[in-house]
C-alpha positions in Angstrom: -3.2 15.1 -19.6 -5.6 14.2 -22.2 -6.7 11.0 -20.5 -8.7 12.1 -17.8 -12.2 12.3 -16.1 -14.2 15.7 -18.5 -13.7 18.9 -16.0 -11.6 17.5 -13.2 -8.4 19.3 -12.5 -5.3 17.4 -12.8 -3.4 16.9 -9.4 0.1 17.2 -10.3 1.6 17.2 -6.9 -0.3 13.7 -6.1 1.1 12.6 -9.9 4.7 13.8 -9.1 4.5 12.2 -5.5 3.1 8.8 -7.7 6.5 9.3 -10.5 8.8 9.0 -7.4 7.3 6.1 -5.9 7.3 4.2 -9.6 10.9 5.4 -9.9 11.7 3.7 -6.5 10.1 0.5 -7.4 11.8 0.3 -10.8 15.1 1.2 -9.0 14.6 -2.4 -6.3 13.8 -4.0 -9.3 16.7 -3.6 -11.0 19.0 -4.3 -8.0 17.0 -7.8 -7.3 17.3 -8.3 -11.0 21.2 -7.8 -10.7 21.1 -9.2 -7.1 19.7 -12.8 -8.9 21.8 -12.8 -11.3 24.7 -12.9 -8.9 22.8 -15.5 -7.0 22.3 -17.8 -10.1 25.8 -17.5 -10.8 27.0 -18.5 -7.9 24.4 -21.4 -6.8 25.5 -22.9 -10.6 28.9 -22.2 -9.9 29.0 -20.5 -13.7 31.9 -18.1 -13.2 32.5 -17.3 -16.9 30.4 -14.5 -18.5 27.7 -16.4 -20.8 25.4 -14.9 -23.1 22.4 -14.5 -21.5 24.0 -13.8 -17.8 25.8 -10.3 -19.8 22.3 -9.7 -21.2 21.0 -9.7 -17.7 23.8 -7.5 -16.3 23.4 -5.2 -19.5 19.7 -5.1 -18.9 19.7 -4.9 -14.8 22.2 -1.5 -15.4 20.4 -0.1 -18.4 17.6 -0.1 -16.0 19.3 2.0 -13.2 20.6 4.7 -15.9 17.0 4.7 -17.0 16.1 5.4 -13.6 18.7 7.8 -12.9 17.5 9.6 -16.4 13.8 9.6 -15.2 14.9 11.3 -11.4 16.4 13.5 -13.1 14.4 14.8 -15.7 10.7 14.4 -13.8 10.9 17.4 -11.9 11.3 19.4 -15.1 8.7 17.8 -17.1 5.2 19.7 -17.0 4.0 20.7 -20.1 4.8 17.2 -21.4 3.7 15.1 -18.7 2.1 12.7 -19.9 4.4 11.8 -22.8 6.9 11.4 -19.8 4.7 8.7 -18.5 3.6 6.9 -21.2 7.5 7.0 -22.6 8.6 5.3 -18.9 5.7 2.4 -19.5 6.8 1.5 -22.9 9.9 1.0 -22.4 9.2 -0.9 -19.2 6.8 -3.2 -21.5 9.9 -3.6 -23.5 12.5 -5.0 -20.8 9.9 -7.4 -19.8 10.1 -8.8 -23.5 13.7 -9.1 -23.5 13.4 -10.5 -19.7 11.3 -13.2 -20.8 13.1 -13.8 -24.2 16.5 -14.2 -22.4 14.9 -16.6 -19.7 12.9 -18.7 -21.8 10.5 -17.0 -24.2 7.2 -19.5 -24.2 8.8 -21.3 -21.1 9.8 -18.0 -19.1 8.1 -18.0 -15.6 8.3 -13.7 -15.8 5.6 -13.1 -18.4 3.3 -12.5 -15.2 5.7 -9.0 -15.3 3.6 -7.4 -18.1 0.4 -7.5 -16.1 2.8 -5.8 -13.3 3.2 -3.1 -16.1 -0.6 -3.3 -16.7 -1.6 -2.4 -13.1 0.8 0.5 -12.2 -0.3 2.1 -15.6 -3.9 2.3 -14.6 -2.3 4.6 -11.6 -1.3 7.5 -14.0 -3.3 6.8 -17.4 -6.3 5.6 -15.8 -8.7 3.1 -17.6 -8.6 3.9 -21.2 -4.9 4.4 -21.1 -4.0 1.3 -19.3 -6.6 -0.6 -22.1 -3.7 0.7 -24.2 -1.0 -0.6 -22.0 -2.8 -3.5 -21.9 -3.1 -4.7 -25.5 0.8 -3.2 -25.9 1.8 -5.8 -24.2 0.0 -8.6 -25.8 0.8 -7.4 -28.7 4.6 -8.0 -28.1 4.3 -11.0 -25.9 2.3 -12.5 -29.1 4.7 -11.8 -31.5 7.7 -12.7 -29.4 5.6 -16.0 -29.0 5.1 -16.5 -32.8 8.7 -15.4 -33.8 9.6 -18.2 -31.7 7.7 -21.1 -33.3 8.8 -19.6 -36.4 12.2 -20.5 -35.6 13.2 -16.4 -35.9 14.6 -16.2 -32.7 15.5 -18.8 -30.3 15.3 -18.4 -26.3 16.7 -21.7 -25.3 20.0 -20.5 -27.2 20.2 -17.4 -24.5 20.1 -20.0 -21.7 16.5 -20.7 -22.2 14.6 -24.4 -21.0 11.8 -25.2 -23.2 9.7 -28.2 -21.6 9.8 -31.2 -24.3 9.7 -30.0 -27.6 9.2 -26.4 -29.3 5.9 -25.6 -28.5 3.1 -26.1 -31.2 1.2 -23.6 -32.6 -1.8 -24.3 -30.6 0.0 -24.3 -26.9 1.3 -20.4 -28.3 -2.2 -19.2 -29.4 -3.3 -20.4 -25.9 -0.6 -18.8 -23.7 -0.9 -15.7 -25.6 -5.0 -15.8 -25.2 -4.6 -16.4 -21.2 -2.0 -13.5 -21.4 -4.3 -11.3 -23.3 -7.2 -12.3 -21.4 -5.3 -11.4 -18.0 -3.9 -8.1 -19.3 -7.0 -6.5 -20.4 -9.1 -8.2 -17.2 -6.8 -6.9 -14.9 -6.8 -3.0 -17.4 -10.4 -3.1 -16.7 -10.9 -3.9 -13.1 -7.9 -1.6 -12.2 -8.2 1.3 -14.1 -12.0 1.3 -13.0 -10.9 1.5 -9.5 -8.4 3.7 -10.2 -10.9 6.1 -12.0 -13.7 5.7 -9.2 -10.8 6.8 -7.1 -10.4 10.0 -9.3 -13.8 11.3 -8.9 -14.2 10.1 -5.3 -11.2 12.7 -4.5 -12.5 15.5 -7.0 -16.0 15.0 -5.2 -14.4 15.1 -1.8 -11.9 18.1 -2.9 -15.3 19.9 -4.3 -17.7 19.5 -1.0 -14.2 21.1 0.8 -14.3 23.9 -1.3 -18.2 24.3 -0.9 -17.8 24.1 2.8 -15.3 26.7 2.9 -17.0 29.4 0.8 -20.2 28.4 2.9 -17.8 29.2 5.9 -16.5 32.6 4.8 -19.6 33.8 2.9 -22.2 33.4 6.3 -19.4 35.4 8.2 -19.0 38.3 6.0 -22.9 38.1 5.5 -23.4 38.9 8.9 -21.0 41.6 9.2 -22.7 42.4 5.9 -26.2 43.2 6.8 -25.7 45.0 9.9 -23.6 47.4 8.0 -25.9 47.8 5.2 -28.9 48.1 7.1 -26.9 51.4 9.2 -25.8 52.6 5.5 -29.8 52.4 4.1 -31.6 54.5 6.5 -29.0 57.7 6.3 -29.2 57.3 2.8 -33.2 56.8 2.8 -33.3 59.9 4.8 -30.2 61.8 2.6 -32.4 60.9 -0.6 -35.7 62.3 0.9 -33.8 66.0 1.7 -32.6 65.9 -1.6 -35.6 65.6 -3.4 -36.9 68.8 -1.1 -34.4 70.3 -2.4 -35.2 69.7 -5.5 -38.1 71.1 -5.8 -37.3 75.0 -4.2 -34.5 74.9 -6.9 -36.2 74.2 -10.2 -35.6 77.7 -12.0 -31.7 76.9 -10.8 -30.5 75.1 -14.1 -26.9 74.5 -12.7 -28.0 73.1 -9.3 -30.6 71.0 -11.1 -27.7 69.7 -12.7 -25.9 68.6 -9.8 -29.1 67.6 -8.2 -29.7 65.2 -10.8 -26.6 63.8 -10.0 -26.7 63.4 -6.6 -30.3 61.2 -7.3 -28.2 59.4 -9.8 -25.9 58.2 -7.6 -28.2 58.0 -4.9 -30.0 55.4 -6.2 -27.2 53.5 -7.7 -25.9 53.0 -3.8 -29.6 52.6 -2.8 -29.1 49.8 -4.8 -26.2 48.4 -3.9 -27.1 48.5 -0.5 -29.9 46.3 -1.4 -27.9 43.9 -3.4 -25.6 43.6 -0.7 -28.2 42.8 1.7 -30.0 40.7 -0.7 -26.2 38.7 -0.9 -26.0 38.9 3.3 -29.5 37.4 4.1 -31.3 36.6 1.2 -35.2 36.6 1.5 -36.9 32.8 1.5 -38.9 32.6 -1.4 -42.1 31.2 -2.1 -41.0 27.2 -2.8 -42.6 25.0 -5.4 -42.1 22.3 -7.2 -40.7 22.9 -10.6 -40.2 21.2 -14.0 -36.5 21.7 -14.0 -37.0 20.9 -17.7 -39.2 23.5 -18.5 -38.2 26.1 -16.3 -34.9 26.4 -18.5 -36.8 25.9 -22.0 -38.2 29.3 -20.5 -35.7 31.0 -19.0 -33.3 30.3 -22.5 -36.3 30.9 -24.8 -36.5 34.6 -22.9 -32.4 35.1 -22.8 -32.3 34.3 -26.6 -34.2 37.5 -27.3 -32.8 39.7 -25.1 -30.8 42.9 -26.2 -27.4 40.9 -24.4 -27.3 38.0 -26.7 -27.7 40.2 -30.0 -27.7 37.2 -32.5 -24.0 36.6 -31.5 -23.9 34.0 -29.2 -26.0 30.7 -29.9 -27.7 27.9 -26.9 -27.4 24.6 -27.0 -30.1 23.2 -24.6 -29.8 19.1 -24.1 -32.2 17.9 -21.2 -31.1 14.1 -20.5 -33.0 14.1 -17.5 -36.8 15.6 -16.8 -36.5 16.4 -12.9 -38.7 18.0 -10.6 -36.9 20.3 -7.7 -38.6 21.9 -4.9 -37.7 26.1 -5.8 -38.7 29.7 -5.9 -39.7 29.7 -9.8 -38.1 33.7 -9.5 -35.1 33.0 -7.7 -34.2 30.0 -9.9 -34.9 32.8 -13.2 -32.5 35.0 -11.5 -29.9 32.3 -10.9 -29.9 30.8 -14.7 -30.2 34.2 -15.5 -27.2 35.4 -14.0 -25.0 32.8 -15.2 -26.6 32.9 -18.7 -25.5 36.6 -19.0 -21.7 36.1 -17.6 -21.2 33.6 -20.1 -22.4 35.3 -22.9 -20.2 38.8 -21.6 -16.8 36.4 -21.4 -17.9 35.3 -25.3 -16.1 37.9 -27.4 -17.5 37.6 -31.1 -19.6 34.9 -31.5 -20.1 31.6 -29.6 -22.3 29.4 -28.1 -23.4 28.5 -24.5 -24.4 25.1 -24.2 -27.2 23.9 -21.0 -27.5 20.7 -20.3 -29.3 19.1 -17.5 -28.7 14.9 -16.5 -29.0 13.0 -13.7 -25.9 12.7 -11.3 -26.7 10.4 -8.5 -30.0 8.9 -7.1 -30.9 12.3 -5.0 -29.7 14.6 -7.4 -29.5 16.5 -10.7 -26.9 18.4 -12.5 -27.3 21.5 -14.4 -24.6 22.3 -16.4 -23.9 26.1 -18.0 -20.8 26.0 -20.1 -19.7 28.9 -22.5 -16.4 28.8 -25.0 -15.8 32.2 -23.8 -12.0 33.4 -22.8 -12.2 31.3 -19.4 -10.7 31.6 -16.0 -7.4 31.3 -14.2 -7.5 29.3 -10.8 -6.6 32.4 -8.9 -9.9 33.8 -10.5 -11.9 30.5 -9.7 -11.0 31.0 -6.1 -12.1 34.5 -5.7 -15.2 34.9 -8.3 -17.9 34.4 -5.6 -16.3 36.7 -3.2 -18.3 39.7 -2.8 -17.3 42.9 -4.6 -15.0 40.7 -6.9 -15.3 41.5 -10.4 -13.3 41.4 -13.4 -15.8 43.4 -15.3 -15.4 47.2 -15.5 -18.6 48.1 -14.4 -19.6 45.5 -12.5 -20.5 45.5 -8.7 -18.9 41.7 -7.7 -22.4 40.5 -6.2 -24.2 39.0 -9.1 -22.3 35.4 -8.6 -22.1 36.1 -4.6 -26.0 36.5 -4.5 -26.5 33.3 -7.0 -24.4 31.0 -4.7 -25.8 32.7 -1.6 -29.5 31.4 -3.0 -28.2 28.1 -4.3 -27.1 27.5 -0.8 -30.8 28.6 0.5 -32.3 25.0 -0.7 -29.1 23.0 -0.1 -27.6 23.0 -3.6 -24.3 23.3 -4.6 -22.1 24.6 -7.5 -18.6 23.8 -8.8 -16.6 25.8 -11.4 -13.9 24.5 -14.1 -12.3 27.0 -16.3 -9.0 27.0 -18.2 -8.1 30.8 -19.2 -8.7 30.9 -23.1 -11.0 27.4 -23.3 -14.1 28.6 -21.8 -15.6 28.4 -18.2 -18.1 25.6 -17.0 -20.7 26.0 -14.0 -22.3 22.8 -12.4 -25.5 23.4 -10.2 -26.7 20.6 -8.0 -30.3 20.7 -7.4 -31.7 18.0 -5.1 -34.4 16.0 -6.7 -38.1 15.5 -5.8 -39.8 11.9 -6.4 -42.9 12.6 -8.1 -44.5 10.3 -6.1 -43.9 12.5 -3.0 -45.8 15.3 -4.7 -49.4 15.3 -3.8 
C-alpha cells in the first residue's frame, strides 16, 4: 500500500480479516435496502413495478453481485491490494448517489450515507486516503445538487418529494457546504484515530519483538560465556606451547610454515572467543554524558575516510534534534560504527547512507541509519541479530549480536525495516538526558 505510516509493515492478515467484515456489512445493507423496498411497497399498497421502486430492486441486487464479486476475488488480490480497496469505495460513493438521486436528490434523508463511506475508508486508507474519499464524495453530492437546480435531472420524477418549491441556489450551496464540511471533519478526526491506531500497534508489535530477542539473547548468553570461558584457557595454554615450539624449529622452513598457520588460526579463534564473550556479557563501560549530535559528526567524519567507503558510498547526516544521552563514548563508536560499515557492504556500486537523528517522544531520541543498499527479506530480519548469523562470506555473525547486546546495556532499543532490493533501515532509541539534570 502506498498510503501508509514511512517503515511500518503492512498487516495484511488484520486488512484481509477488515475486507470480510466490510463485505458483510455491505451484504445487510443491501438486504435491508431490498428488505425496505418490499416494506414501502406494501405499507403504500403500490403493487405495480414504478420507476424508481425497479431502480431500487436493480440497485439492492447489483449490490449483492458486487459483493459476491468482491468475496470472491479478495482472497486472490495481493499485489494489487489497494486498488482492490479503493475500487470497492468508489463504487460504494457511487450507489449512494444514485440512492439519494432516486429518493429525492436535495430532499433525500440518505445523504448522511456518504459520510458512512467516509468513516470505513479511514479503516484501510487511513487519513490522507479517506481526505480523498472525502472530497470524492462532495464532489458528486455537489454536482448531483447543481444538475438538479439546473433542471438536468429531476429526482421528484423517480418518486422524489421536494419540500415547496425547487430549491434555490443558495439552500444547494448550503447543503452541499454542511455536507462538505461533515465529510472532511469526520476524514480528519477518523483517519487520525485510525492512524494513531497504526502506530500504537507497530509500537506495541516492536516492544514484542525487543522483548523476545532480549529473551533469547540473555539465555544463549549464559550458555555462551561459560562455554567460551572453558574454550579460552586450552587455547591460551595451546597458543603458549606453540610458540615454544616455535622457537626450537626455526631452521625447519616447512614446519615454520605450518607453525605460522596454526598462530594464524590461533588467534583468529582467540578472537572469536572474545567476541563471543564480549556478545554473552558485555563489559559496562565508563558512562558519560554525550552530545549525541556531535558524537556522530565524529564518528561519520572518521567512516567517510576510511579504506570501506572508498569514495563510493556518500552520508547524508541531518540532526533535527541536539540531545544529550548518558553513554560509553567507545561503545557508542563501535555501535554507529558497526552499522555504518553493514550498510555501506549491502551498497553495491555507489550509494548513499543517510543519518538522521529527531526527537521521538518526551524521554527519547531516535537515531536513524538507513542505506539504499540490496535490503532484507523478513526471514533475514528475524534472524540478523542471532549470533553466528551472517549472510556475509566471511563474516563471523556477532557484529549486530554484540551491537544490540550493548544497546540493551543502557536500556535502548532498535527496530529494523527492510524490503529485499529497496534498502535496509535501523532505528536506535537512546533515552534522553535533561540538561538540567547534568551538573
Amino acid at each position: 500500500m502506498s498510503d501508509v505510516l514511512p517503515n511500518y509493515p503492512i498487516d495484511r492478515d488484520t486488512v484481509n480479516r477488515k475486507l470480510k467484515w466490510l463485505m458483510s456489512i455491505r451484504l445487510l445493507f443491501a438486504l435491508l435496502l431490498m428488505g425496505s423496498t418490499i416494506a414501502y411497497q406494501i405499507g403504500n399498497q403500490v403493487y405495480t413495478f414504478e420507476a424508481p421502486v425497479t431502480f431500487l430492486y436493480g440497485l439492492s441486487g447489483t449490490i449483492l453481485f458486487l459483493s459476491a464479486v468482491y468475496g470472491v476475488l479478495q482472497p486472490t488480490v495481493k499485489r494489487h491490494q489497494l486498488l482492490f480497496i479503493y475500487g470497492q469505495i468508489t463504487i460504494d460513493a457511487l450507489c449512494i448517489s444514485l440512492i439519494v438521486f432516486v429518493t429525492g436528490g436535495y430532499a433525500s434523508v440518505f445523504s448522511f450515507l456518504y459520510i458512512v463511506v467516509v468513516i470505513y475508508s479511514s479503516v484501510f486508507v487511513f487519513r490522507r486516503g479517506s481526505l480523498l474519499v472525502a472530497l470524492f464524495c462532495s464532489v458528486q453530492f455537489a454536482v448531483l445538487l447543481i444538475l438538479e437546480l439546473n433542471g438536468t435531472i429531476d429526482p421528484a420524477g423517480f418518486g422524489g418529494t421536494i419540500a415547496g418549491a425547487t430549491p434555490t441556489g443558495i439552500q444547494v450551496f448550503q447543503k452541499s457546504a454542511i455536507l462538505t464540511a461533515a465529510c472532511f471533519s469526520v476524514a480528519f478526526l477518523s483517519g487520525y484515530l485510525s492512524d494513531q491506531e497504526r502506530r500504537s500497534k507497530v509500537e506495541l508489535a516492536a516492544m514484542e519483538a525487543h522483548l523476545d530477542r532480549v529473551q533469547n539473547l540473555a539465555q544463549i548468553g549464559e550458555m555462551a560465556a561459560g562455554l567460551a570461558h572453558e574454550i579460552k584457557n586450552p587455547l591460551a595454554s595451546l597458543s603458549g606451547a606453540i610458540q615454544i615450539l616455535k622457537g626450537e624449529m626455526e631452521n625447519d622452513r616447512d614446519n615454520m610454515r605450518l607453525m605460522h598457520i596454526v598462530l594464524r588460526e590461533t588467534d583468529r579463534l582467540s578472537s572469536l572467543v572474545n567476541n563471543f564473550l564480549t556478545f554473552a556479557r558485555p563489559v559496562a563501560g565508563q558512562s558519560q554524558f554525550v552530545n549525541l549530535g556531535d558524537a556522530l559528526n565524529e564518528i561519520v567524519t572518521l567512516f567517510e575516510k576510511d579504506d570501506s567507503v572508498d569514495q563510493r558510498v556518500k552520508t547524508d547526516l541531518d540532526i533535527a534534534s541536539d540531545a544529550i544521552i548518558e553513554i560509553d563514548p567507545l561503545q557508542l563508536h563501535q555501535v554507529v560504527w558497526n552499522l555504518l560499515l553493514n550498510a555501506a557492504e549491502s551498497i553495491s556500486g555507489e550509494g548513499t547512507i543517510r543519518i538522521s537523528i529527531q526527537k521521538h517522544n518526551n524521554d527519547r531520541v531516535k537515531v536513524e541509519i538507513a542505506d539504499d543498499g540490496y535490503g532484507m527479506d523478513a526471514q533475514t530480519i528475524k534472524s540478523i541479530f542471532n549470533p553466528f548469523f551472517t549472510t556475509k562470506p566471511k563474516g563471523s555473525g556477532l557484529g549486530l549480536s554484540i551491537v544490540y547486546r550493548i544497546l540493551e546495556t543502557y536500556d535502548c532499543r532498535m527496530d529494523v525495516q527492510s524490503k529485499p532490493g529497496a534498502g535496509s533501515i535501523f532505528s536506535m532509541y537512546f533515552k534522553m538526558i535533561d540538561p538540567a539534570t547534568i551538573a
